[in-house]
C-alpha positions in Angstrom: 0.0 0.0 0.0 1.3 3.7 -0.9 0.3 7.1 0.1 0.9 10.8 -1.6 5.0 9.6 -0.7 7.3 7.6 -2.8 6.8 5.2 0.0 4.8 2.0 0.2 4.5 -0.8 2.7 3.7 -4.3 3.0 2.1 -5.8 5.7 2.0 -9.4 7.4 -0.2 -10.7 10.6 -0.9 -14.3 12.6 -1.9 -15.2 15.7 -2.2 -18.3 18.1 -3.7 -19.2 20.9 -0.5 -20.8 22.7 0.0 -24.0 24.1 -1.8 -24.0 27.2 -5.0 -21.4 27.0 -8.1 -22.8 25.5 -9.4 -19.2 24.3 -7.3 -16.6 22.3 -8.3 -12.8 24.3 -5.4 -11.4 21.6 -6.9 -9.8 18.1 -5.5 -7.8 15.8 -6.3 -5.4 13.0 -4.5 -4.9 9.7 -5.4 -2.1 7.1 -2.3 -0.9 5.2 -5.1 0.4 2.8 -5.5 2.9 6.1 -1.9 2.7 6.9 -2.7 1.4 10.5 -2.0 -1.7 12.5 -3.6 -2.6 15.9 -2.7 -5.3 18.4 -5.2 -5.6 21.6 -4.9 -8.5 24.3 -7.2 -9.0 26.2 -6.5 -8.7 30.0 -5.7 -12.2 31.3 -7.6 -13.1 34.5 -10.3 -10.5 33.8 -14.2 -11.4 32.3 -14.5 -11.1 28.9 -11.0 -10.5 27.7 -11.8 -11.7 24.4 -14.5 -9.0 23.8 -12.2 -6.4 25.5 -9.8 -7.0 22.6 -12.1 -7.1 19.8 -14.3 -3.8 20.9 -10.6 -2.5 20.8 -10.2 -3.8 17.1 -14.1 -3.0 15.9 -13.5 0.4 17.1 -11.6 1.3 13.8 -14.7 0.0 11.9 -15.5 2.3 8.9 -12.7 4.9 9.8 -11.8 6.4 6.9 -8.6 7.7 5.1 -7.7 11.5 6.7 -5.7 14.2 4.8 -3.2 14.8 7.9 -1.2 13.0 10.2 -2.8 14.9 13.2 -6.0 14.2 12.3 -5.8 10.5 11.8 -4.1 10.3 15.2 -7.1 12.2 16.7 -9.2 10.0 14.6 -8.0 6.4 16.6 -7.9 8.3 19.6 -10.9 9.5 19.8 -12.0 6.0 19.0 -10.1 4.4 21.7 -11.3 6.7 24.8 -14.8 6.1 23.5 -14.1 2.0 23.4 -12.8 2.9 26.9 -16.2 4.2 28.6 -18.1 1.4 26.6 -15.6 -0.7 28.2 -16.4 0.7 31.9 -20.1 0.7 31.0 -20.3 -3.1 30.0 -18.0 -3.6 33.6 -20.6 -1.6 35.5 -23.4 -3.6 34.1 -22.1 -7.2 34.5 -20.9 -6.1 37.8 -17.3 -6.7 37.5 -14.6 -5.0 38.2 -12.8 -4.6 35.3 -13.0 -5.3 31.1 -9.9 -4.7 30.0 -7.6 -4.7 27.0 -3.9 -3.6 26.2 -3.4 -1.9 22.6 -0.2 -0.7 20.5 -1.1 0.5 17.2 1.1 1.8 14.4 -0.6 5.0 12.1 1.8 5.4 9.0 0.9 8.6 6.9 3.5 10.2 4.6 7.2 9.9 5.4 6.2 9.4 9.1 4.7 7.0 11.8 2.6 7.3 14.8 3.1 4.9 18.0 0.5 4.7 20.5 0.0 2.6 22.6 -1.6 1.3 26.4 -0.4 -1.1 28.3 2.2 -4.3 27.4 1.5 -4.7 24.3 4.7 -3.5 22.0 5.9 -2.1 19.0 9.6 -2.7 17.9 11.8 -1.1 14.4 14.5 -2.4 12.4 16.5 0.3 11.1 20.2 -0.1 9.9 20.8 -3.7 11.5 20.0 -2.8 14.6 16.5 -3.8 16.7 14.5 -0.7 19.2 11.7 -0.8 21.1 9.6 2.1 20.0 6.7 1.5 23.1 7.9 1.3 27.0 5.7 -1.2 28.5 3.0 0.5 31.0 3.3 -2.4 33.8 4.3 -2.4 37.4 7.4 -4.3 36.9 8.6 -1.7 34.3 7.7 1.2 36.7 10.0 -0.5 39.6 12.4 -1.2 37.5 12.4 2.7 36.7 12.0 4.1 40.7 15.5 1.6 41.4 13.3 -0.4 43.7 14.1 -3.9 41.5 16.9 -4.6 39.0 16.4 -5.2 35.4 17.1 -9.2 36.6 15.0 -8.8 39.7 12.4 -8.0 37.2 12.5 -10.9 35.1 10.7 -13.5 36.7 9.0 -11.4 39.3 5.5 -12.5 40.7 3.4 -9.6 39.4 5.4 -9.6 35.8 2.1 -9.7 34.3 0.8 -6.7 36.2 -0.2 -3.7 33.9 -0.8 -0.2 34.5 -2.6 1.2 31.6 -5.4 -0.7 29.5 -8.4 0.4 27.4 -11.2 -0.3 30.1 -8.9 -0.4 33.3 -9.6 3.1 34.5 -12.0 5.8 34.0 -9.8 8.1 32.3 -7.5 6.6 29.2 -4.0 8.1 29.1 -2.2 6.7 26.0 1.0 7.2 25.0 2.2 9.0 21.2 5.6 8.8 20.2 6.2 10.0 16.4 8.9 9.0 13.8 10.3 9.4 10.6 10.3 6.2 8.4 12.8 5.0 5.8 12.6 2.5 3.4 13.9 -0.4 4.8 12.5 0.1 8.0 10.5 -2.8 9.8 8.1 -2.6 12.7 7.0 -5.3 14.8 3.6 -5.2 16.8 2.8 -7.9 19.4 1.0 -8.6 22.0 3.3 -10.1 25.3 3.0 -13.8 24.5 6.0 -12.9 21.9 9.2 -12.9 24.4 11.3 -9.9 24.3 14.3 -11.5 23.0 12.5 -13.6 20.6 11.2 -9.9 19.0 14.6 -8.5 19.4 17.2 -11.2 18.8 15.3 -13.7 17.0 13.5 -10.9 15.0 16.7 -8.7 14.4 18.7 -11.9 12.8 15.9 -13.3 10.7 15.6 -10.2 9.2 19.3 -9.4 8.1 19.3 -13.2 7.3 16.3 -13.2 4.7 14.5 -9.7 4.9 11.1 -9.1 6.2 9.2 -11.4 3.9 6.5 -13.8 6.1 8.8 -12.5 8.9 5.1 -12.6 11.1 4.8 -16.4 10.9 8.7 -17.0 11.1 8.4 -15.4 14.5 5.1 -17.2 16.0 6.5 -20.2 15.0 9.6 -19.7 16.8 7.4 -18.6 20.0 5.4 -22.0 19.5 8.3 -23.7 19.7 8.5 -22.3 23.2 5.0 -23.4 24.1 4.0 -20.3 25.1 1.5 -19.9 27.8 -0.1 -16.8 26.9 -1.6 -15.8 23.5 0.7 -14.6 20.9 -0.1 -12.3 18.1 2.3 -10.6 15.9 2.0 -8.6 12.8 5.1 -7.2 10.3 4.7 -4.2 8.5 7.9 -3.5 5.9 8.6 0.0 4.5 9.8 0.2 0.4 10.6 2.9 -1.5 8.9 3.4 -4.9 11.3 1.9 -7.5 12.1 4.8 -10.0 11.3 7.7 -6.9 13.0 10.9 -6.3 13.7 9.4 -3.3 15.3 6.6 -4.7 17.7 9.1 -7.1 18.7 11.0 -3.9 20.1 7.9 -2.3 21.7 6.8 -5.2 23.2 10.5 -5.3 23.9 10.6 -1.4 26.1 7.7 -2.0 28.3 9.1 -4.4 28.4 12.4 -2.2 28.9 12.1 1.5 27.9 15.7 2.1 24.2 15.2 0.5 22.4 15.4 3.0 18.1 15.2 4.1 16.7 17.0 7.2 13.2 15.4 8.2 10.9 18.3 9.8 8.1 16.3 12.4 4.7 17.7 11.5 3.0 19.5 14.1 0.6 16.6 16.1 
């Protein structure tokens, strides 16, 4: 799928139920048409964590392409804090306490890229052979880990890993977190929900791609979590940027690599 850039993007997406829970609470939506991705997962231990997750996902029903980045970030937004109090609502009326679902997305318009996110649920890029973590996970472990009150190993198999701090339904008030980036061609983000280990996303993920590209790189890395008999749900879905073959863009890397000087400054567009 391509925009008014001289970038396109391809998109992959699975997901499993895991080897030990009989119903999958993870969904997932995939619309590079829209340029947006969307993993929810349900929150384990809760009622109804599969309907949690797929309110998340229906929420984007019928949203429709928007001229600006700001507006299309407004757009899912707006959609999310209203999934939220439907959320509560349906809590309030089966008289439980909480129906609740994590959420990453990725919004891709133009030469940029929106991350927002709630909860554990993460978002990852490849860029220049190297793996980040775009989303910092909103879960109590994370936050300890941040205060100095455990260690980075202390955290690892910690009772209340699974803990989170933020999800769509959890509170009465939805804070979600925006970061915004410039894209490349060549770049590769990863959405999943937490039944992907960390270091299968970032090792696993970071060698598969510089080994054979991005290309089914979804399915190569649930199959390598199934090989771990995962106990949670996992969901992952691959989205690959390209540059237009024959693009201006595609000149001025061509030039930039016979002149070291040439040089492009990417201006953030105001959110």
């Amino acid at each position: 799928m391509t925009d008014q850039s001289n970038l396109y993007w391809t998109s992959s997406a699975c997901t499993d139920v895991g080897a030990v829970r009989e119903l999958n609470e993870d969904a997932y939506l995939e619309r590079p048409d829209l340029g947006l991705w969307l993993v929810a997962d349900g929150m384990g231990g809760h009622f109804a964590g599969d309907v949690a997750s797929q309110m998340v996902v229906s929420a984007m029903d019928h949203l429709e392409p928007l001229r600006s980045l700001s507006k299309f970030v407004e757009a899912v937004e707006q959609r999310l804090m209203e999934t939220n109090t439907r959320l509560r609502e349906y809590a309030e009326r089966e008289e439980t306490h909480t129906i609740g679902s994590t959420v990453v997305a990725l919004l891709i318009h133009g030469e940029h890229a929106v991350c927002l996110w709630a909860g554990d649920s993460r978002m990852y890029r490849y860029r220049g052979a190297k793996m980040e973590q775009i989303s910092q996970d909103h879960a109590l472990v994370e936050e300890l880990v941040e205060r100095g009150v455990l260690s980075p190993e202390q955290a690892i198999d910690h009772p209340h890993g699974n803990l989170v701090t933020r999800a769509v339904g959890a509170a009465a008030q939805l804070f979600l977190d925006v970061e915004i980036i410039p894209i490349e061609p060549g770049d590769v983000f990863i959405l999943c929900s937490d039944g992907l280990e960390k270091d299968i996303a970032e090792k696993d993920g970071l060698a598969m791609i510089e080994e054979s590209g991005a290309s089914e790189l979804s399915r190569r890395l649930l199959d390598r979590a199934l090989a771990h008999e995962p106990r949670d749900n996992v969901t992952v879905i691959t989205v690959a940027v390209h540059d237009q073959p024959g693009s201006e863009q595609t000149d001025q890397a061509d030039d930039a690599e016979d002149n070291a000087d040439t040089g492009r400054n990417e201006q953030l567009p105001p959110i």
